[in-house]
MARKEVEX-580162 format. One record per residue (C-alpha): residue number from 1; residue in one letter; chain; x, y, z. Coordinates in steps of 0.5 Angstrom, whole numbers. Each point is the difference from the previous one (the first is absolute). Layout:
+------+-------+--------+-------+-------+-------+
! miro ! marro ! drenti !     x !     y !     z !
+------+-------+--------+-------+-------+-------+
!  NUM !     a !      A !     X !     Y !     Z !
...
+------+-------+--------+-------+-------+-------+
This chain:
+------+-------+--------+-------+-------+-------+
! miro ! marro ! drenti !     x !     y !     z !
+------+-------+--------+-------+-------+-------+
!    1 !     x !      A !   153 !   -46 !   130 !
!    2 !     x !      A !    -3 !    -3 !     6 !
!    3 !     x !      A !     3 !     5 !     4 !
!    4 !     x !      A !    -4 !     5 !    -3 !
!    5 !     x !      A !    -6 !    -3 !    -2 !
!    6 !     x !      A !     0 !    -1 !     9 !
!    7 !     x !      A !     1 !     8 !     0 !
!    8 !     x !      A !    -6 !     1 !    -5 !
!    9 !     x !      A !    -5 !    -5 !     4 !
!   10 !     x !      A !     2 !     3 !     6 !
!   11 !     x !      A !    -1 !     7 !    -2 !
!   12 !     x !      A !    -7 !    -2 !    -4 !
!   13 !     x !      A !    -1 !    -2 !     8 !
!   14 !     x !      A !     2 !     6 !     3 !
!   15 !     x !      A !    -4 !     4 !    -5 !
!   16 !     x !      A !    -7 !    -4 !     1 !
!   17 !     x !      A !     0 !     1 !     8 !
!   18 !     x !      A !     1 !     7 !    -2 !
!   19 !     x !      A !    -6 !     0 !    -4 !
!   20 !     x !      A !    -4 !    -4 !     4 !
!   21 !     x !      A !     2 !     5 !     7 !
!   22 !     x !      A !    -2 !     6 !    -4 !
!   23 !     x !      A !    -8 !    -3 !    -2 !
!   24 !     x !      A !     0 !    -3 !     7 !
!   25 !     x !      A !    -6 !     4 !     2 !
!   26 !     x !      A !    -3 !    -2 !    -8 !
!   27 !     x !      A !     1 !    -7 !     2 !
!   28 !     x !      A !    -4 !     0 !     6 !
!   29 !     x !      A !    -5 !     3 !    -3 !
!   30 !     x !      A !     0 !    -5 !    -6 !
!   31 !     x !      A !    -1 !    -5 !     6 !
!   32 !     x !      A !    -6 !     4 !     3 !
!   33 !     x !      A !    -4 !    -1 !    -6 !
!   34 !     x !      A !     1 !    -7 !    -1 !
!   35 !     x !      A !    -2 !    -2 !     7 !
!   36 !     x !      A !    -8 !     2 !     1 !
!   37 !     x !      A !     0 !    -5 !    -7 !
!   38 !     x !      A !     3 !    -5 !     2 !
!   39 !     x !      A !    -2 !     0 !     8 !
!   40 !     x !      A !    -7 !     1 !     2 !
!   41 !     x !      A !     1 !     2 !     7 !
!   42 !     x !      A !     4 !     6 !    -2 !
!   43 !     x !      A !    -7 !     2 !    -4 !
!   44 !     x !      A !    -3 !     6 !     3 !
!   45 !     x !      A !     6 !     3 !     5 !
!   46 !     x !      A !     1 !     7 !     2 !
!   47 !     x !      A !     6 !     5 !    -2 !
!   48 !     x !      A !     3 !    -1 !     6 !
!   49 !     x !      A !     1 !    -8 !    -2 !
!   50 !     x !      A !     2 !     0 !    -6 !
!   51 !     x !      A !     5 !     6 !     2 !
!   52 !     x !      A !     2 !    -6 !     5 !
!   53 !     x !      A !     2 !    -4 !    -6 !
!   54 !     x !      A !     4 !     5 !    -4 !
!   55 !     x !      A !     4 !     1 !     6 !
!   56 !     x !      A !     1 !    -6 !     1 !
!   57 !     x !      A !     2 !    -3 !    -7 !
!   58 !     x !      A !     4 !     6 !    -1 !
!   59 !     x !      A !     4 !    -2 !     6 !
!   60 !     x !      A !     1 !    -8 !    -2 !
!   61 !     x !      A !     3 !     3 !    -7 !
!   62 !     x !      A !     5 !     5 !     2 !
!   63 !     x !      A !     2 !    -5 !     6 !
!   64 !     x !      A !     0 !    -5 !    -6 !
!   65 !     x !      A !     4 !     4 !    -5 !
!   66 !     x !      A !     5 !     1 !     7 !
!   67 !     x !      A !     1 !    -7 !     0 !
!   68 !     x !      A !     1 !    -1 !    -7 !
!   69 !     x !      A !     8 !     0 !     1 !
!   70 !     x !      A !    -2 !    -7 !     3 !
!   71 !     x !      A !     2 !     3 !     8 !
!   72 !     x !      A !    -5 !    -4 !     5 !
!   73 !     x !      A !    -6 !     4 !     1 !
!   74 !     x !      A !    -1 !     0 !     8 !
!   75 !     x !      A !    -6 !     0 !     4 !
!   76 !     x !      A !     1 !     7 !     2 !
!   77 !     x !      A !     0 !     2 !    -8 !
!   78 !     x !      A !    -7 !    -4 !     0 !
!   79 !     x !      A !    -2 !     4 !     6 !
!   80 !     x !      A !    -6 !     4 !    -2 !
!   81 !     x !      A !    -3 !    -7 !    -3 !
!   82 !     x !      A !    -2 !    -3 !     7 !
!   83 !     x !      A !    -4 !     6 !     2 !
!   84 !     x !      A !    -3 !     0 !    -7 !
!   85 !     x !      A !    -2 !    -7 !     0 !
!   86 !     x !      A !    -3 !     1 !     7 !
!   87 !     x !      A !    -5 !     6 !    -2 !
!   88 !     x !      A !    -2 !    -5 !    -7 !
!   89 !     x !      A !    -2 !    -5 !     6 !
!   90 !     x !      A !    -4 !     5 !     4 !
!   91 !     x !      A !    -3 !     2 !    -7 !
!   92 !     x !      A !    -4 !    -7 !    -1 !
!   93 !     x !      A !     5 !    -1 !    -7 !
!   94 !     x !      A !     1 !    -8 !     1 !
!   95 !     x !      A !     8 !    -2 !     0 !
!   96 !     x !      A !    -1 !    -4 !    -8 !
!   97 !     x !      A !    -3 !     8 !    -1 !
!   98 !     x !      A !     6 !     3 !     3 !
!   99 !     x !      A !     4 !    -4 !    -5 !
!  100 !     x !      A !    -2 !     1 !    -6 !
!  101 !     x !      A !     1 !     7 !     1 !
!  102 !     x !      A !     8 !    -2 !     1 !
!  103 !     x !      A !    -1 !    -4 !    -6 !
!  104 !     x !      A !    -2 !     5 !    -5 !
!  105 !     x !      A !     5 !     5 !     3 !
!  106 !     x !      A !     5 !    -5 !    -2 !
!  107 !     x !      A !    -3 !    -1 !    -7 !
!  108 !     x !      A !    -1 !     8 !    -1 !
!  109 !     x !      A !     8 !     0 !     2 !
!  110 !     x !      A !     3 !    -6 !    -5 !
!  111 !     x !      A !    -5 !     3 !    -6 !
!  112 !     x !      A !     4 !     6 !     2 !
!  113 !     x !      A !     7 !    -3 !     0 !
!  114 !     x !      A !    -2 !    -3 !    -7 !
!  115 !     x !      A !    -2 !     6 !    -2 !
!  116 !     x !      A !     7 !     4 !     0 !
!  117 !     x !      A !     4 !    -7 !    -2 !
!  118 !     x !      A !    -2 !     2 !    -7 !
!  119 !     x !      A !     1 !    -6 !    -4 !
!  120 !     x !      A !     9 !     1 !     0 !
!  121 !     x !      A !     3 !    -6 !     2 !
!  122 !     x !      A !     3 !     4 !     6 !
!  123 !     x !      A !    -7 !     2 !     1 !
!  124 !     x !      A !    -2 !    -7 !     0 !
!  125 !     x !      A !     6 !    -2 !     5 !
!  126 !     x !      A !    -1 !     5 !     4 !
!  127 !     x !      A !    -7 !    -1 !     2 !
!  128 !     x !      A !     2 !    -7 !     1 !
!  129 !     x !      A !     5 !     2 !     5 !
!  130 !     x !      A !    -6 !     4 !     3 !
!  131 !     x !      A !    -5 !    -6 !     0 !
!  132 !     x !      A !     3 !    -4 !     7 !
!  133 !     x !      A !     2 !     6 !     5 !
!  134 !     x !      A !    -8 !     3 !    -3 !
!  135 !     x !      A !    -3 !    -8 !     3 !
!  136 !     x !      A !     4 !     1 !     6 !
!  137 !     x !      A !    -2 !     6 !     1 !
!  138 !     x !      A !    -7 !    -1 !    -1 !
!  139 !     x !      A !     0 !    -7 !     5 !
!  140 !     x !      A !     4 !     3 !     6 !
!  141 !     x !      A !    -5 !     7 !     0 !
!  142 !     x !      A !    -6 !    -5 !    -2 !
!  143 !     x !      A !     2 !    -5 !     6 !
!  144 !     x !      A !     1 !     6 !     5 !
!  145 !     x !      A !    -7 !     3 !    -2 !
!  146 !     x !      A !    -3 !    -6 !     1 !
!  147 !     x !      A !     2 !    -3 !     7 !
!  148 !     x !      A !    -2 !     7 !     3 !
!  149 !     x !      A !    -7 !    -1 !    -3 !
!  150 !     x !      A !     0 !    -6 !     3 !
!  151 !     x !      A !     3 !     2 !     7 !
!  152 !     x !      A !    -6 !     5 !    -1 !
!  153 !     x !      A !    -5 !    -5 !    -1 !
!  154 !     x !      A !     2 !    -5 !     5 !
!  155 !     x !      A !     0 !     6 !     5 !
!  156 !     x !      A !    -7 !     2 !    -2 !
!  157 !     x !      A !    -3 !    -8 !    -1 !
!  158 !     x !      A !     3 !     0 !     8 !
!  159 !     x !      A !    -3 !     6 !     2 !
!  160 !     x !      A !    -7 !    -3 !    -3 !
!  161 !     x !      A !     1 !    -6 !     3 !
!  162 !     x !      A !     2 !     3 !     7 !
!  163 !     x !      A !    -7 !     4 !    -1 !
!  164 !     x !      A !    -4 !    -5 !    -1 !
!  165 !     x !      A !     2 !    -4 !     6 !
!  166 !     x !      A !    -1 !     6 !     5 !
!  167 !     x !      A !    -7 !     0 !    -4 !
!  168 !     x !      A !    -1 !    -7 !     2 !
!  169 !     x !      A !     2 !     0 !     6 !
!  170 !     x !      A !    -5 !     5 !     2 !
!  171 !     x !      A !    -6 !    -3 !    -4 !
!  172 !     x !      A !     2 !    -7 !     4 !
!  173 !     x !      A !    -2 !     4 !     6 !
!  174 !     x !      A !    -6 !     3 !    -2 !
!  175 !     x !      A !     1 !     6 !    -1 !
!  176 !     x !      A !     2 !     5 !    -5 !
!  177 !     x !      A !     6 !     5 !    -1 !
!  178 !     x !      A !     0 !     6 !     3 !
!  179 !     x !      A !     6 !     2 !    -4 !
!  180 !     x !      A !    -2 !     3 !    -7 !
!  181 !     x !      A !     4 !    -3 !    -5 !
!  182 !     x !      A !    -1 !    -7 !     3 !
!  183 !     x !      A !    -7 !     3 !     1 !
!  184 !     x !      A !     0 !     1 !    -8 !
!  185 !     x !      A !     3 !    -7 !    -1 !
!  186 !     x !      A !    -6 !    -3 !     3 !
!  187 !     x !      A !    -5 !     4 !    -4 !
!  188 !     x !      A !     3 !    -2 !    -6 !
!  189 !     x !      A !    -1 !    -7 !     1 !
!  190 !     x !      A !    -7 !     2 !     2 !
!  191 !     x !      A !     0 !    -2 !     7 !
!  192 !     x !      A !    -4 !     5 !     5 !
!  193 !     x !      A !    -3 !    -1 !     8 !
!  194 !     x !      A !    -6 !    -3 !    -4 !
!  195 !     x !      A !     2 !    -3 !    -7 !
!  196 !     x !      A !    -1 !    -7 !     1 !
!  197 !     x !      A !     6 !    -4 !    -2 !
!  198 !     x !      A !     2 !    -7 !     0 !
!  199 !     x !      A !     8 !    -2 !     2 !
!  200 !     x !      A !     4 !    -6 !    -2 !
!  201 !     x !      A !     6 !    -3 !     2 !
!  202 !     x !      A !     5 !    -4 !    -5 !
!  203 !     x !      A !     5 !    -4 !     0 !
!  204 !     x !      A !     5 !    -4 !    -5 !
!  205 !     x !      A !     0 !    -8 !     1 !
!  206 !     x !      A !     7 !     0 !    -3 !
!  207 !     x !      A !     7 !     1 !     3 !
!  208 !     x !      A !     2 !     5 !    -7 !
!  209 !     x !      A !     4 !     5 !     2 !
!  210 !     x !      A !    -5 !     5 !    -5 !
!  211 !     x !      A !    -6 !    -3 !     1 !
!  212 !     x !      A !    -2 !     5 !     6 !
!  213 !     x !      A !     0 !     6 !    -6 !
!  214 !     x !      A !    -3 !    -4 !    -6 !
!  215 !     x !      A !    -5 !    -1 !     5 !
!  216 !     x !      A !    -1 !     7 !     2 !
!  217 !     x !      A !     1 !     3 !    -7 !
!  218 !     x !      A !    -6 !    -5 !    -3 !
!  219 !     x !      A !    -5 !     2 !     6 !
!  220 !     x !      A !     2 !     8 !    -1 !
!  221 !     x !      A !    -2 !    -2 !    -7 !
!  222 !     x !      A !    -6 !    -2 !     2 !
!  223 !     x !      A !    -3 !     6 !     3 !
!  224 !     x !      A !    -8 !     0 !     3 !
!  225 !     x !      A !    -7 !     2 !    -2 !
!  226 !     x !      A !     3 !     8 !     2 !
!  227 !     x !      A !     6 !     0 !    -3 !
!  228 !     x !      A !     8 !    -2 !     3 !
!  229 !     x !      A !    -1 !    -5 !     6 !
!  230 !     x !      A !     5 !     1 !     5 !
!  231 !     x !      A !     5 !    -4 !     0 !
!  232 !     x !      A !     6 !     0 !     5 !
!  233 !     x !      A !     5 !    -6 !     1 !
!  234 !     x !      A !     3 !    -2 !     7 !
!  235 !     x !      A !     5 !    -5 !    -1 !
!  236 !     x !      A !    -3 !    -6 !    -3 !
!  237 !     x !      A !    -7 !     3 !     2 !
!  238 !     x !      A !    -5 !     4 !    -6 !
!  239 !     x !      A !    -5 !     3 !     4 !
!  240 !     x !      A !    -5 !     3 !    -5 !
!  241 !     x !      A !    -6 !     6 !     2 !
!  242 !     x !      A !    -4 !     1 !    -5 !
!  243 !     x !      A !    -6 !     5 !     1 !
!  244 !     x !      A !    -7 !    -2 !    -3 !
!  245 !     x !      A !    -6 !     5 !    -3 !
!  246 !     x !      A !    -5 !     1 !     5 !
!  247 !     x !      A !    -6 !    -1 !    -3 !
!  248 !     x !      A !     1 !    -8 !    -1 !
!  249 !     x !      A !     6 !    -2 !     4 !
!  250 !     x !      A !    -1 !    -7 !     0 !
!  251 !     x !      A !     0 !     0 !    -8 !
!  252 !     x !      A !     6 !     4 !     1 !
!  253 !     x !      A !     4 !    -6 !     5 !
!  254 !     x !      A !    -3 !    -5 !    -5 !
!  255 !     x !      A !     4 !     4 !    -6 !
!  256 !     x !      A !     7 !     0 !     4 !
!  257 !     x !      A !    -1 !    -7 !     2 !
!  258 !     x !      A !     0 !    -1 !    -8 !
!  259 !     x !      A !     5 !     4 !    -1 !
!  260 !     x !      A !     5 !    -2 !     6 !
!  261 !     x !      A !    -3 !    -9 !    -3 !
!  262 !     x !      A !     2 !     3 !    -7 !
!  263 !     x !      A !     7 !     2 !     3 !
!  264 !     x !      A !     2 !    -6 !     4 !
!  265 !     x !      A !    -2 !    -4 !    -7 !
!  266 !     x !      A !     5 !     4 !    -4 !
!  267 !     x !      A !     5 !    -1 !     5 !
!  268 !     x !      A !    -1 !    -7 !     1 !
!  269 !     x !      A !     1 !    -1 !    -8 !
!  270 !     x !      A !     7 !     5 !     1 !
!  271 !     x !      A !     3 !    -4 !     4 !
!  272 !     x !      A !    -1 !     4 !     7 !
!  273 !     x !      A !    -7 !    -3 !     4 !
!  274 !     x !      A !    -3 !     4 !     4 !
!  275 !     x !      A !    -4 !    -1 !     7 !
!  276 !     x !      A !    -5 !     6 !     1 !
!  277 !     x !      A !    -5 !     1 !     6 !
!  278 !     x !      A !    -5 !     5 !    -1 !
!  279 !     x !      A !    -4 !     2 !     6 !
!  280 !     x !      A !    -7 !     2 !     1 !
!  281 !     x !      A !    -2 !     8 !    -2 !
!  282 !     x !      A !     2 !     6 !     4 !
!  283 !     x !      A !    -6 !     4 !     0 !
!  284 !     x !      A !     6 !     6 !     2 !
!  285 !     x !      A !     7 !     2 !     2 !
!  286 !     x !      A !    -2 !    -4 !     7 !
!  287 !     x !      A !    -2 !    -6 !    -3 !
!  288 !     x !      A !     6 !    -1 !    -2 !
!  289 !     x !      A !     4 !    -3 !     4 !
!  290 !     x !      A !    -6 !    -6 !     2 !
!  291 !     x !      A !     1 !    -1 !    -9 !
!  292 !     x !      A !     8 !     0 !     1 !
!  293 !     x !      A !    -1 !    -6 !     6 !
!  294 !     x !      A !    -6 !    -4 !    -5 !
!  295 !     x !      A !     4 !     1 !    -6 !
!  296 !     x !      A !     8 !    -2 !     5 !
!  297 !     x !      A !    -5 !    -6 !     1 !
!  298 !     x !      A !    -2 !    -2 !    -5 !
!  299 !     x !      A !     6 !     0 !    -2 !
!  300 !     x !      A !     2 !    -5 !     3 !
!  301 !     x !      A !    -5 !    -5 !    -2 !
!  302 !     x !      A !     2 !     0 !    -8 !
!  303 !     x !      A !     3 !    -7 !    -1 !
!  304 !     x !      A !     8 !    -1 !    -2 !
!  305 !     x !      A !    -1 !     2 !    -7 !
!  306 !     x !      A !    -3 !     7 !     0 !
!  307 !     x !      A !    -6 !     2 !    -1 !
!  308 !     x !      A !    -6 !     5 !     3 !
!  309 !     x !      A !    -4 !    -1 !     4 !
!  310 !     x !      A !    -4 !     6 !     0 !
!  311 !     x !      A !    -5 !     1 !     7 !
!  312 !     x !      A !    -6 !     4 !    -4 !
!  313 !     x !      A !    -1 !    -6 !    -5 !
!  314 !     x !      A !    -1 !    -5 !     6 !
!  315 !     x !      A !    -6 !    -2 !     2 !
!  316 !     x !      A !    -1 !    -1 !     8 !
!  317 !     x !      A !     0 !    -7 !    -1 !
!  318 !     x !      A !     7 !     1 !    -4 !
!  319 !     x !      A !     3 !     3 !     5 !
!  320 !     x !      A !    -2 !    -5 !     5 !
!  321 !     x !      A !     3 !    -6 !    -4 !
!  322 !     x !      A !     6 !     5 !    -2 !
!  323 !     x !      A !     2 !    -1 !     8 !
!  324 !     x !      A !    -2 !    -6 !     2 !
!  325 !     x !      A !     5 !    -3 !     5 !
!  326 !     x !      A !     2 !    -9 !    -1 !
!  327 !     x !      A !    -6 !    -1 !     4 !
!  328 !     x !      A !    -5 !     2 !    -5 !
!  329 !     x !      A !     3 !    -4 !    -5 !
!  330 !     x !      A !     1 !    -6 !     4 !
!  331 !     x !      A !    -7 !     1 !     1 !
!  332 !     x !      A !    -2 !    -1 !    -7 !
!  333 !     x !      A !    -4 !    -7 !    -1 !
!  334 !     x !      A !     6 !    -5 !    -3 !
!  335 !     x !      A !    -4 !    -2 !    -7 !
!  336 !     x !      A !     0 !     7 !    -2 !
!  337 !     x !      A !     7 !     1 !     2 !
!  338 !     x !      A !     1 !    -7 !    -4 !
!  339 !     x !      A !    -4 !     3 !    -6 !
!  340 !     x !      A !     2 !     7 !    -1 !
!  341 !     x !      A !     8 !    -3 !    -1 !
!  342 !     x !      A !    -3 !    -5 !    -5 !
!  343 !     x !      A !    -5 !     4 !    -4 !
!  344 !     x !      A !     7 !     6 !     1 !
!  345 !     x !      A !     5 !    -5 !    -3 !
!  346 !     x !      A !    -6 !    -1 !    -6 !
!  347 !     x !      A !    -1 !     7 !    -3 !
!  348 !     x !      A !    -5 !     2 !     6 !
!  349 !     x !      A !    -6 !     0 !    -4 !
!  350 !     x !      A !    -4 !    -3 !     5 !
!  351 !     x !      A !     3 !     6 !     6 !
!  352 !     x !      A !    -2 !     5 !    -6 !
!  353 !     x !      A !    -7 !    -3 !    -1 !
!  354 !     x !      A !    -2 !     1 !     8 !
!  355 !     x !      A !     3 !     7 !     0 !
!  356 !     x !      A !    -4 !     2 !    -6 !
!  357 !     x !      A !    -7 !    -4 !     2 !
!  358 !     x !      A !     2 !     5 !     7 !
!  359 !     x !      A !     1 !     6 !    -3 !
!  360 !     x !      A !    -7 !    -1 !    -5 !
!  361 !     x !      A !    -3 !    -1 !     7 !
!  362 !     x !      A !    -2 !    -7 !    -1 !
!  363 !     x !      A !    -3 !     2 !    -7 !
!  364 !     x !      A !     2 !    -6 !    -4 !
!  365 !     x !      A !    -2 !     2 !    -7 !
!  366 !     x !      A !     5 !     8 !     1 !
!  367 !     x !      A !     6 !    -5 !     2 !
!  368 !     x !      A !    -1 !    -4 !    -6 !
!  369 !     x !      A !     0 !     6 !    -4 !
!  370 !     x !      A !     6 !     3 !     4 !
!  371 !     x !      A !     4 !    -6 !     0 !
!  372 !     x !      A !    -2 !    -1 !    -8 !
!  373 !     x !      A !    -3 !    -7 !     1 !
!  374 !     x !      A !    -6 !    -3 !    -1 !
!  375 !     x !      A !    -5 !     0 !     6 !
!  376 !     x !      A !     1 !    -7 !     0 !
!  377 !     x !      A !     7 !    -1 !     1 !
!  378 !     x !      A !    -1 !     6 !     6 !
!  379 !     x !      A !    -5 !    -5 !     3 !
!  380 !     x !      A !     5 !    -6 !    -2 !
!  381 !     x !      A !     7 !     4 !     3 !
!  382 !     x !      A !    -5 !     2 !     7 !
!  383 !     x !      A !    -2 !    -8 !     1 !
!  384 !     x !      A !     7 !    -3 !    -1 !
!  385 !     x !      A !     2 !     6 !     6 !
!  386 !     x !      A !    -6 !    -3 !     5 !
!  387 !     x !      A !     2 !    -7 !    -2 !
!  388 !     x !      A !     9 !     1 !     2 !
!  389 !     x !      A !    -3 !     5 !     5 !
!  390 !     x !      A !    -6 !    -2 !     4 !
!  391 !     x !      A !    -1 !     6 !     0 !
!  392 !     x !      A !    -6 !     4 !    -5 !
!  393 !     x !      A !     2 !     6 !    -4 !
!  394 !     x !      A !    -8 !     2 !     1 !
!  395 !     x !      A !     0 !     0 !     7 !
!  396 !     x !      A !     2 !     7 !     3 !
!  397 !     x !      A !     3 !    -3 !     5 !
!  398 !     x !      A !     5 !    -6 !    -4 !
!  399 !     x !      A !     0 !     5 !    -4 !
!  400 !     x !      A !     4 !     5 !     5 !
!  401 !     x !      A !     4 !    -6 !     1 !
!  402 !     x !      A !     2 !    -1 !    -5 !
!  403 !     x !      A !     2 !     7 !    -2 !
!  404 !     x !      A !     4 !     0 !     6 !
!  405 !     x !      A !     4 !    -5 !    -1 !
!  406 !     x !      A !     3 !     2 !    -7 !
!  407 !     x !      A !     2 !     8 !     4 !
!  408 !     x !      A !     3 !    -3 !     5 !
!  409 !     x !      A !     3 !    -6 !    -3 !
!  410 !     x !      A !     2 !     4 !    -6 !
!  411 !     x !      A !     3 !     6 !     5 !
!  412 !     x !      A !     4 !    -5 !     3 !
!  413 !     x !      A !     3 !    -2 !    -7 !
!  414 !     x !      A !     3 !     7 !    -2 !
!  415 !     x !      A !     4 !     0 !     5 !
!  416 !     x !      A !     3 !    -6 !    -1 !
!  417 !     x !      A !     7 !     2 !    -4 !
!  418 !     x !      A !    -1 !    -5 !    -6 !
!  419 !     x !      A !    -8 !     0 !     1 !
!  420 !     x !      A !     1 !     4 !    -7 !
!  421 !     x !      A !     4 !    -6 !    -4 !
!  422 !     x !      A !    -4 !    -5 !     2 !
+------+-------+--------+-------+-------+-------+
């Protein structure tokens, strides 16, 4: 009995795959109509694409009925998958897209085998015989599939990266390509012989090995007031391009500073603290390299634990106290010196006081309203500076004294390594 209960199953097996062979082409269509409904990208394709696809899943059911004897199937036997998968690539159809496209073939497939089985307890063990070579099958070709598509992806995002550094050496020399697909390239980022442009220069303050491309992936994102920024990675180094709108340059460079303070927040937050350094505007392609320079420069002036320090944003005064060398801090009057790291180690209310009193110039009332204070807790804040001082916030020279003393002190903390946890 159990004999030929075994042959009934067997033969019911053999008459399923001669039944799925003879409506392969039926199958695949079945397929075809299913995948523009559940997949967005195979909306609106022309003839020759969907044509493509037939082709293709009539191929995967006859190579799977082949192997449905349980013989291995071989990467010769899943040949006509690899360039298949290439020319997916190369039609914008993203890799989980490529795959739900398996998917449902696979599920057009076993519906089909259910389909024949019937409901006899042969039918039923057939089809349960059937169910682990159908997998097999579906992960080997699916896996195949795949890492071509990857290959090919890889070789594409190589030869991106590839131009962009060909792109960037040239800008860096301030000139443009005369070669015209680098020629295009620059001009899809907005780059031109006149078009202001500003440059940064990055680099991660950690040893993670991935820091170096989450950092690129975050500045791409971020883009500029044109559109894409050109962002180029070389080894630990992002250099940034991004071009400005003639029309206001400069409101455009305080946008990518925002954009590129933005960025170095969230990565900072993420784990991955980021040093930038971003030059003066370019008024063209042959400014570029002076920007480079600046940005390389002032790079090198953020403190241990990242930051920006963007040289469109810096007054000249700024600047002067950002590259003050040991001997003008050691010029600064021991009392302001003494005060500064008191009222620091307080909350610096008082330091916030005669930075806001400045920027109010010198209008006691605006500072109060700006620090969120009654007047007379402003004027209070001034006199304690004097008496701790000797040094008066209402006049111009103490004043200025006094403003020094806090960049040049406050530079030399950043560059302290455990000037942050203090």
């Amino acid at each position: 009995m159990a004999l030929t209960a075994t042959r009934t199953a067997r033969s019911e097996r053999d008459r399923i795959l001669a039944a799925l062979l003879a409506e392969v082409d039926e199958l695949a269509e079945r397929a075809l109509l299913r995948m523009p409904e559940e997949i967005p990208a195979y909306r609106g394709r022309d003839e020759a694409f969907f044509a493509d696809v037939h082709d293709q899943v009539c191929r995967h059911y006859r190579t799977k009925l082949a192997a449905l004897d349980n013989r291995p199937v071989t990467r010769e036997d899943l040949a006509f998958a690899r360039p298949c998968a290439l020319r997916r690539a190369r039609d914008g159809i993203a890799l989980d897209d490529f795959l739900h496209a398996f998917r449902i073939g696979r599920q057009v497939f076993w519906e089909a085998v259910l389909d024949h089985a019937g409901d006899s307890p042969a039918g039923h063990e057939a089809a349960l015989e059937l169910a682990t070579p159908v997998m097999r099958y579906s992960d080997i070709a699916c896996t195949h599939a795949s890492r071509a598509y990857v290959e090919y992806q890889q070789h594409l995002v190589a030869d991106a990266d590839r131009e962009r550094r060909d792109l960037l050496d040239h800008l860096l020399a301030g000139e443009l390509p005369t070669y015209r697909p680098l020629l295009a390239a620059a001009q899809s980022y907005g780059l031109s012989e006149r078009a202001p442009a500003l440059v940064a220069s990055a680099m991660p303050v950690t040893t993670h090995p991935d820091a170096p491309h989450v950092a690129a992936e975050a500045l791409v994102r971020a883009g500029g007031p044109t559109g894409r920024a050109l962002v180029v990675r070389r080894r630990n180094e992002l250099v940034v391009v991004a071009a400005l709108r003639p029309a206001d340059p400069a409101a455009d460079a305080a946008d990518v500073c925002a954009r590129l303070q933005e960025t170095q927040r969230r990565l900072r937050i993420s784990g991955v603290p980021l040093a930038v350094g971003v030059g003066t505007v370019a008024a063209g392609i042959a400014e570029l390299p002076r920007s480079y320079q600046e940005a390389s420069a002032a790079l090198a002036d953020v403190g241990v634990d990242g930051g920006v320090v963007a040289l469109p944003e810096l007054s000249p005064f700024d600047y002067l106290a950002l590259h003050a060398d040991d001997t003008a801090r050691r010029l600064v009057d021991p009392r302001l010196r003494t005060f500064l790291e008191e009222d620091r180690q307080r909350g610096g209310g008082l330091i916030e006081t005669a930075r806001v009193f400045a920027a109010s110039d010198l209008n006691l009332r605006v500072a109060a309203e700006r620090l969120q204070v009654h007047p007379n807790t402003a004027q209070y804040r001034l006199r304690r500076i004097e008496e701790r001082t000797g040094h008066n916030p209402r006049r111009i020279s103490d004043l200025v004294d006094l403003l020094s003393a806090i960049a040049l002190l406050e530079r030399a903390r950043a560059f302290q390594p455990d000037a942050g946890s203090s």
